[in-house]
PDB file with SEQRES, HELIX, SHEET and CRYST1 records, atoms N, CA, C and O in Angstrom:
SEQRES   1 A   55  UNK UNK UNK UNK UNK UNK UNK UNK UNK UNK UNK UNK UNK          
SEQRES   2 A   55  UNK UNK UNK UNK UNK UNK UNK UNK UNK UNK UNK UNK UNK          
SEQRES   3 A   55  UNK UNK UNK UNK UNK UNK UNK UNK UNK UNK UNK UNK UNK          
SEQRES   4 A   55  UNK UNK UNK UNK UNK UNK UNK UNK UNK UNK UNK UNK UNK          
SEQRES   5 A   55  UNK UNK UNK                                                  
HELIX    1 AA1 UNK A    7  UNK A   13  1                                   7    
HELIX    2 AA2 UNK A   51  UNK A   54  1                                   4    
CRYST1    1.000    1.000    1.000  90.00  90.00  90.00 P 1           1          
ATOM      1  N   UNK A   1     102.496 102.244  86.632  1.00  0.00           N  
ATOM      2  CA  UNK A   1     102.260 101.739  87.959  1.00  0.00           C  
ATOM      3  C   UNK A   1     101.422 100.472  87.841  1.00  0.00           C  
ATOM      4  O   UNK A   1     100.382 100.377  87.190  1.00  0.00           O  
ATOM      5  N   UNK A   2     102.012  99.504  88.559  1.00  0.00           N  
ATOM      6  CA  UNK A   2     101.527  98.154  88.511  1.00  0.00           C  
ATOM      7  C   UNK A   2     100.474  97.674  89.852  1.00  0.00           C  
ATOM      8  O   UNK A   2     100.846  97.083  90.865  1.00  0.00           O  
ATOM      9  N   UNK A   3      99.366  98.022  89.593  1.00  0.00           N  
ATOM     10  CA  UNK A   3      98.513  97.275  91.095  1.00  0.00           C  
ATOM     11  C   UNK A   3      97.437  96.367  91.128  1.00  0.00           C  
ATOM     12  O   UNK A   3      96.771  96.020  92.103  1.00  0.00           O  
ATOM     13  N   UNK A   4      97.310  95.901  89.532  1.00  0.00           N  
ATOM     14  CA  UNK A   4      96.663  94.654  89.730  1.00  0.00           C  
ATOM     15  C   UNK A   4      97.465  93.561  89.189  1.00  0.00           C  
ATOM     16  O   UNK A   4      97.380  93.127  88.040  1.00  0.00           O  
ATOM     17  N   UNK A   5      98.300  93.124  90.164  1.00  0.00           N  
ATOM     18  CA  UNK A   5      99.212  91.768  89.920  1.00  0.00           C  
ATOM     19  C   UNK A   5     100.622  92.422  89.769  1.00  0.00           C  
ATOM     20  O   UNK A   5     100.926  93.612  89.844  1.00  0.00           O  
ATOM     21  N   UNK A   6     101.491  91.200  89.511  1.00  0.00           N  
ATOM     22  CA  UNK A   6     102.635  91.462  89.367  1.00  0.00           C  
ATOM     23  C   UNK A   6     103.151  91.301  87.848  1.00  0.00           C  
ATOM     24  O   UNK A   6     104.349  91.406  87.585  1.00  0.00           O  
ATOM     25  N   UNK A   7     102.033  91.002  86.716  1.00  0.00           N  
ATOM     26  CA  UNK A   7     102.531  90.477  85.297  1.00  0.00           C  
ATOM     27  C   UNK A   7     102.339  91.656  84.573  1.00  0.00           C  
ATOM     28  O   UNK A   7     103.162  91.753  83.663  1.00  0.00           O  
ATOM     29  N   UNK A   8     101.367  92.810  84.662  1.00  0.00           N  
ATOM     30  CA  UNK A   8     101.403  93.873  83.702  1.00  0.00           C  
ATOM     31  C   UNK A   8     102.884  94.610  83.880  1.00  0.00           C  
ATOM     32  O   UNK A   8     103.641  94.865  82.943  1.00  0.00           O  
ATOM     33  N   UNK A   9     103.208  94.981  85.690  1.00  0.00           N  
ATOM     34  CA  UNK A   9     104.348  95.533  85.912  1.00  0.00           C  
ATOM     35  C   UNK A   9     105.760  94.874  85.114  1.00  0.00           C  
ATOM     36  O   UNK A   9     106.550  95.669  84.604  1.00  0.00           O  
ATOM     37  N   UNK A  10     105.939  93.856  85.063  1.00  0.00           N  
ATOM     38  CA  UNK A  10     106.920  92.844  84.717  1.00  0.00           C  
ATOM     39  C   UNK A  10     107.207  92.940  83.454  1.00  0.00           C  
ATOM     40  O   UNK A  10     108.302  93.293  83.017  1.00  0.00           O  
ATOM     41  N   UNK A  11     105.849  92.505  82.533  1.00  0.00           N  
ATOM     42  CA  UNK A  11     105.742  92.757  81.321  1.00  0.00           C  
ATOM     43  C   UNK A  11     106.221  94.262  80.364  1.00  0.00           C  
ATOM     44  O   UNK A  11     106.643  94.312  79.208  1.00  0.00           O  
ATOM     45  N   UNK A  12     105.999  95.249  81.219  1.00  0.00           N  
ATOM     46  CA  UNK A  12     106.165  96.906  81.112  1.00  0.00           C  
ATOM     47  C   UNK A  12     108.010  96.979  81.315  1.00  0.00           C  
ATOM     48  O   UNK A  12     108.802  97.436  80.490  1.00  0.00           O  
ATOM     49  N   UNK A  13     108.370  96.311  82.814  1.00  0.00           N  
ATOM     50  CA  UNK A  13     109.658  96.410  82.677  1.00  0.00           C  
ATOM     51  C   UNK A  13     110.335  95.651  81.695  1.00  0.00           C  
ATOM     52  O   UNK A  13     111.465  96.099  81.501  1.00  0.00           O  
ATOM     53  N   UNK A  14     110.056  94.670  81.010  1.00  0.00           N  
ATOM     54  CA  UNK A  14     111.025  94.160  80.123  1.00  0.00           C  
ATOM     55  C   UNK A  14     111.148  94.886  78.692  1.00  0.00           C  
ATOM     56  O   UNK A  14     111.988  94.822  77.793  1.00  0.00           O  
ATOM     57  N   UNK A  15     109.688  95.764  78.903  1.00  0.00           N  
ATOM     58  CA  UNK A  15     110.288  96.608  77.752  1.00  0.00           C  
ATOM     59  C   UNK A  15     110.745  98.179  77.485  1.00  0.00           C  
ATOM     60  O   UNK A  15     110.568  99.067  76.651  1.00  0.00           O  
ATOM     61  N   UNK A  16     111.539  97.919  78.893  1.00  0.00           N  
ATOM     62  CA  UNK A  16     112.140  98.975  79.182  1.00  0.00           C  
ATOM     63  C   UNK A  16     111.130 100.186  79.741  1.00  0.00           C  
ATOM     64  O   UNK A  16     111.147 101.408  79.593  1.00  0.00           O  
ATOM     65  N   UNK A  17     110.610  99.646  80.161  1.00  0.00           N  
ATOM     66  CA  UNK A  17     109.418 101.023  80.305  1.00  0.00           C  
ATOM     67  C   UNK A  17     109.480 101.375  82.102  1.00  0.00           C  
ATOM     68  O   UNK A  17     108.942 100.525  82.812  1.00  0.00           O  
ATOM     69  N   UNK A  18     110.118 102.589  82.798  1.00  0.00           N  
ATOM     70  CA  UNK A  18     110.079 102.850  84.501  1.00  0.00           C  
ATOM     71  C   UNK A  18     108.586 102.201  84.892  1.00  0.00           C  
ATOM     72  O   UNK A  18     107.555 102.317  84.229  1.00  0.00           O  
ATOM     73  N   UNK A  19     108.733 101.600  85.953  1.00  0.00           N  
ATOM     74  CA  UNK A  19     107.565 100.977  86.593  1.00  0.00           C  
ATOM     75  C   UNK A  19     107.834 100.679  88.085  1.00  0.00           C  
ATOM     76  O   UNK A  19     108.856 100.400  88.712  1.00  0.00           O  
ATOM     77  N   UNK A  20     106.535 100.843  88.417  1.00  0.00           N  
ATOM     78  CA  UNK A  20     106.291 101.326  89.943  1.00  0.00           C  
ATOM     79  C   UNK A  20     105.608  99.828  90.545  1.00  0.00           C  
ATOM     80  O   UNK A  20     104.772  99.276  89.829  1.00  0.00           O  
ATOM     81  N   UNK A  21     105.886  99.359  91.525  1.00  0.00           N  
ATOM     82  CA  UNK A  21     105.084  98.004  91.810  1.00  0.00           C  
ATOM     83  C   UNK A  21     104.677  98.345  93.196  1.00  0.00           C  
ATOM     84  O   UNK A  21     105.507  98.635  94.058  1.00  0.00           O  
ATOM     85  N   UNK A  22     102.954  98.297  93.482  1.00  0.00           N  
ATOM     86  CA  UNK A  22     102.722  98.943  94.407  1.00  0.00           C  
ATOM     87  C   UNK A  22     101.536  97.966  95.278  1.00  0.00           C  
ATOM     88  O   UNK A  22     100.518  97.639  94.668  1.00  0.00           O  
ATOM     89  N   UNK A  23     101.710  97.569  96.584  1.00  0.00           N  
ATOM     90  CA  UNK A  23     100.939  96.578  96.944  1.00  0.00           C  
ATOM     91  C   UNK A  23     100.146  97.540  97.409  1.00  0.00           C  
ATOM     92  O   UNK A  23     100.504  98.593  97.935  1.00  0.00           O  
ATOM     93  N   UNK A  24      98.728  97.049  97.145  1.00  0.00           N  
ATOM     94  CA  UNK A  24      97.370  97.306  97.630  1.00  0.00           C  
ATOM     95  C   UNK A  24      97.275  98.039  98.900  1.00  0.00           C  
ATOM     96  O   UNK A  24      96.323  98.819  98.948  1.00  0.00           O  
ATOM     97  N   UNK A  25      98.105  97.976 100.049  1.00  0.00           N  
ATOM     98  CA  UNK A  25      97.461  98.251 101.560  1.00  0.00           C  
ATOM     99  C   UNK A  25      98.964  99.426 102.067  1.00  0.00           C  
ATOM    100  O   UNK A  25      99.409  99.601 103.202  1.00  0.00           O  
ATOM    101  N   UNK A  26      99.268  99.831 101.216  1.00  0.00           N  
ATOM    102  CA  UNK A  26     100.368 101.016 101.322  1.00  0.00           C  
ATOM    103  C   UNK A  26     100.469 101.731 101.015  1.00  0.00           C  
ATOM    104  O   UNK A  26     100.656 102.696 101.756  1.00  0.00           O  
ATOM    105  N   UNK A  27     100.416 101.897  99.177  1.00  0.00           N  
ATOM    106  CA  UNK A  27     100.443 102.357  98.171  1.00  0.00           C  
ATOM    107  C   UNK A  27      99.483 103.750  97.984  1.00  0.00           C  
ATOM    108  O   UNK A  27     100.062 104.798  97.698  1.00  0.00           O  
ATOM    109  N   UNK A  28      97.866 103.742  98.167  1.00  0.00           N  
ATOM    110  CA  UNK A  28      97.152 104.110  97.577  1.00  0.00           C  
ATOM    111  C   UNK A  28      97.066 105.339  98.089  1.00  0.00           C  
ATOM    112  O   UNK A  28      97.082 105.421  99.317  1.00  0.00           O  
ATOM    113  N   UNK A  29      96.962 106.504  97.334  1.00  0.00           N  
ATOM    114  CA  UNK A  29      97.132 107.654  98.033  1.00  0.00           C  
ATOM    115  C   UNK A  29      95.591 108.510  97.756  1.00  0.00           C  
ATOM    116  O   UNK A  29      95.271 109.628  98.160  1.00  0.00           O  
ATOM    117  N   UNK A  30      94.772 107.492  96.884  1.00  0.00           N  
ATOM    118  CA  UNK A  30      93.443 107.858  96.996  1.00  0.00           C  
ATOM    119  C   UNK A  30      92.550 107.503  98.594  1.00  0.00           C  
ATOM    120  O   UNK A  30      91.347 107.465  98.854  1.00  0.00           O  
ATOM    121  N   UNK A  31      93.244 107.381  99.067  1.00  0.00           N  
ATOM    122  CA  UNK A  31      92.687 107.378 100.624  1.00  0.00           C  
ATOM    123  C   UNK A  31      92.681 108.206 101.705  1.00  0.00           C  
ATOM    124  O   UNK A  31      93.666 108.897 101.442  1.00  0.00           O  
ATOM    125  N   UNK A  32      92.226 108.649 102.815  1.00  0.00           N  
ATOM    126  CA  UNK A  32      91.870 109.189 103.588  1.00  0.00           C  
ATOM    127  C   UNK A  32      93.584 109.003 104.554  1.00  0.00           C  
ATOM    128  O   UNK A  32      94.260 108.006 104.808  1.00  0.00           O  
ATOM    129  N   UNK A  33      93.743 110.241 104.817  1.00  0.00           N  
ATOM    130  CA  UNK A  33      95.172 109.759 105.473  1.00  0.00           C  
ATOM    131  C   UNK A  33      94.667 110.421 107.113  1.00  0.00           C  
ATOM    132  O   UNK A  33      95.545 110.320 107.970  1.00  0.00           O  
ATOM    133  N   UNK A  34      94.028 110.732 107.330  1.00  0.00           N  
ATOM    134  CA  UNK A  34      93.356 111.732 108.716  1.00  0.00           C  
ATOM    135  C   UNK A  34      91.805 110.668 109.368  1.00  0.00           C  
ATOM    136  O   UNK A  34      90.764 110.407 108.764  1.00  0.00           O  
ATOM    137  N   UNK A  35      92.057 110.433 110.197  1.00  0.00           N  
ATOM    138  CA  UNK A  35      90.378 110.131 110.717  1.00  0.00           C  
ATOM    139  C   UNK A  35      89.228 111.069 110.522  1.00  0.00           C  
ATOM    140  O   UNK A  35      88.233 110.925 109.813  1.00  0.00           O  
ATOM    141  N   UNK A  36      89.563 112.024 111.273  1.00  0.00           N  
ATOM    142  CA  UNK A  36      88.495 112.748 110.517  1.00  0.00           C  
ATOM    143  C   UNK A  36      88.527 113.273 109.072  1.00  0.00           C  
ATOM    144  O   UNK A  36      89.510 113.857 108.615  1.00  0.00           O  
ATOM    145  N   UNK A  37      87.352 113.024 108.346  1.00  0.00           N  
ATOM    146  CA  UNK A  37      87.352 112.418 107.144  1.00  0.00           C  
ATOM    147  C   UNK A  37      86.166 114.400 106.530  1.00  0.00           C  
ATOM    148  O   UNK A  37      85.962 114.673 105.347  1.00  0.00           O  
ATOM    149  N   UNK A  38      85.769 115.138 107.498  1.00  0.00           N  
ATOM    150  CA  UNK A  38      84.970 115.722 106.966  1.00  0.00           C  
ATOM    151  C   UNK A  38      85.771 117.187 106.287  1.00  0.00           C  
ATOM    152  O   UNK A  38      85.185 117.804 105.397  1.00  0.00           O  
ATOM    153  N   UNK A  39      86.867 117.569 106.693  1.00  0.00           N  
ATOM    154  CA  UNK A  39      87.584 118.781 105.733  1.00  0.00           C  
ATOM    155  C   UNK A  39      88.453 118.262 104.675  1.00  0.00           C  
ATOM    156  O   UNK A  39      89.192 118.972 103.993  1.00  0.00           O  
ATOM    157  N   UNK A  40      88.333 116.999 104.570  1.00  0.00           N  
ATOM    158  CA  UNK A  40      89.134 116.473 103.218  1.00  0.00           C  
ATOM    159  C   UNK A  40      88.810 116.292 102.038  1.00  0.00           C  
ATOM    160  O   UNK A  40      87.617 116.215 101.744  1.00  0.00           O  
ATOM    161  N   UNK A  41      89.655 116.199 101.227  1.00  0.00           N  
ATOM    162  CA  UNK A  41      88.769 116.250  99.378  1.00  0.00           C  
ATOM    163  C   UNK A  41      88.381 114.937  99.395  1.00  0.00           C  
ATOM    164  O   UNK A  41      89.009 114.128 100.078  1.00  0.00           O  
ATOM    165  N   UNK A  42      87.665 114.693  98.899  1.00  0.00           N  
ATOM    166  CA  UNK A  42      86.621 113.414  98.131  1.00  0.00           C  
ATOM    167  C   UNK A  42      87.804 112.489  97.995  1.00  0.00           C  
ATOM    168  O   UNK A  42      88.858 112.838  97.462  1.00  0.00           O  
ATOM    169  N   UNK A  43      87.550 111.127  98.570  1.00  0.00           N  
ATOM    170  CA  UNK A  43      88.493 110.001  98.422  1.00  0.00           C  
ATOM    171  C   UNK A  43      87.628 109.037  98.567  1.00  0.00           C  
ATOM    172  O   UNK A  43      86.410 109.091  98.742  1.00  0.00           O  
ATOM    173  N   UNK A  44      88.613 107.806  98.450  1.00  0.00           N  
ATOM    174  CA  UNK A  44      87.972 106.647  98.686  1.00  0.00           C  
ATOM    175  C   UNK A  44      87.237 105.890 100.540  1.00  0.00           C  
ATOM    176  O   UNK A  44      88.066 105.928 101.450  1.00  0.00           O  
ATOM    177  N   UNK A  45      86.306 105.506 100.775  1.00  0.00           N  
ATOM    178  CA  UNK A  45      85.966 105.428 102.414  1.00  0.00           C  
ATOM    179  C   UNK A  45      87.001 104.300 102.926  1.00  0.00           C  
ATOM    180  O   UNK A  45      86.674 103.192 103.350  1.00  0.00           O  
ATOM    181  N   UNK A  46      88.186 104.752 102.816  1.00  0.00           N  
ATOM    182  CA  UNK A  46      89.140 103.894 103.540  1.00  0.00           C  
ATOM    183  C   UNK A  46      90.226 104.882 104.502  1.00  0.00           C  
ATOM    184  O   UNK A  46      90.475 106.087 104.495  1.00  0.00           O  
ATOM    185  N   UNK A  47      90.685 103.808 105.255  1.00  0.00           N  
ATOM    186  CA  UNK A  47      91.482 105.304 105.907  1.00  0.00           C  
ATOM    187  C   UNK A  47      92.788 104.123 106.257  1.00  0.00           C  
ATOM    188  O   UNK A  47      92.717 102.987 106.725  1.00  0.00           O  
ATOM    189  N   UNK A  48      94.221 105.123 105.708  1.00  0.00           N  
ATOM    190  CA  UNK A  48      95.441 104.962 105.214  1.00  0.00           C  
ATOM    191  C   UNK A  48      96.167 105.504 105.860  1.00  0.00           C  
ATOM    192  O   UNK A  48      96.649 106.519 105.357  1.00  0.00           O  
ATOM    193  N   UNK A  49      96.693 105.063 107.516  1.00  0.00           N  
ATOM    194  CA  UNK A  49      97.509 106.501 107.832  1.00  0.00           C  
ATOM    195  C   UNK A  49      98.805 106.161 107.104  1.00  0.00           C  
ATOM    196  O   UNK A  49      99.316 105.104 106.732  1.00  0.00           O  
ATOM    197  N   UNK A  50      99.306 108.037 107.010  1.00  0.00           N  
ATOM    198  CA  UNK A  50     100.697 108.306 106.548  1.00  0.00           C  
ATOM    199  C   UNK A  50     102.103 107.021 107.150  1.00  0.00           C  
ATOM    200  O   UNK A  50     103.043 106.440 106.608  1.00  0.00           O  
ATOM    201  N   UNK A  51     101.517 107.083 108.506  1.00  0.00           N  
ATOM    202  CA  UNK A  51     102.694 106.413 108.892  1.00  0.00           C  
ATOM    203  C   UNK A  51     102.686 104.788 108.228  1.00  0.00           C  
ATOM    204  O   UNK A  51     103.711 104.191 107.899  1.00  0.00           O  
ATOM    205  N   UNK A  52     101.776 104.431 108.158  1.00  0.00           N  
ATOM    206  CA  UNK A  52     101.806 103.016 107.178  1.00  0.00           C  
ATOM    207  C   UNK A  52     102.137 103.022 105.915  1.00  0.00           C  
ATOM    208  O   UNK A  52     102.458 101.967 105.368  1.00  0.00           O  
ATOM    209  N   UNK A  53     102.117 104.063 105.320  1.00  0.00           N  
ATOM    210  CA  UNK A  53     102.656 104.065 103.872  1.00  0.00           C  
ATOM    211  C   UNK A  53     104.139 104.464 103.681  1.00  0.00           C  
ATOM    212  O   UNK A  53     104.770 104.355 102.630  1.00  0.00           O  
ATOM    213  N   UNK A  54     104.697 105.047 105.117  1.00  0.00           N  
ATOM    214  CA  UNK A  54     106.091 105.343 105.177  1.00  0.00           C  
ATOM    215  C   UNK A  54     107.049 103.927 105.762  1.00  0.00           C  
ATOM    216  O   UNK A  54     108.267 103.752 105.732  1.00  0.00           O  
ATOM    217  N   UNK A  55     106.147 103.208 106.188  1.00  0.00           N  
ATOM    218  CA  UNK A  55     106.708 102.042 106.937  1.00  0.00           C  
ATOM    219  C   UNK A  55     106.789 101.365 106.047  1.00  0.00           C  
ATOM    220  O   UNK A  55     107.228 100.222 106.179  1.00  0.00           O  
TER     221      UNK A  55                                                      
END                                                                             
């Protein structure tokens, strides 16, 4: 999985290797997908709804 830049991913695919290219503000599933943030496991203090990562 490629998410800092587009040259490690690139580099990985040319040598044949499956690779995932994942922009920053969609992708991250270390985030909070619920507003309320207090029955959820330990993540990052950002909040990601589902529907933006499906869009």
């Amino acid at each position: 999985m490629s998410w800092c830049g587009e040259k490690g991913g690139i580099q990985a695919a040319k040598q044949h290797h499956d690779v995932i290219m994942t922009p920053r503000t969609h992708n991250y599933f270390n985030f909070y997908h619920v507003e309320d943030k207090v029955n959820e496991p330990l993540a990052f203090d950002e909040f990601l709804p589902l529907e933006k990562v499906y869009s």
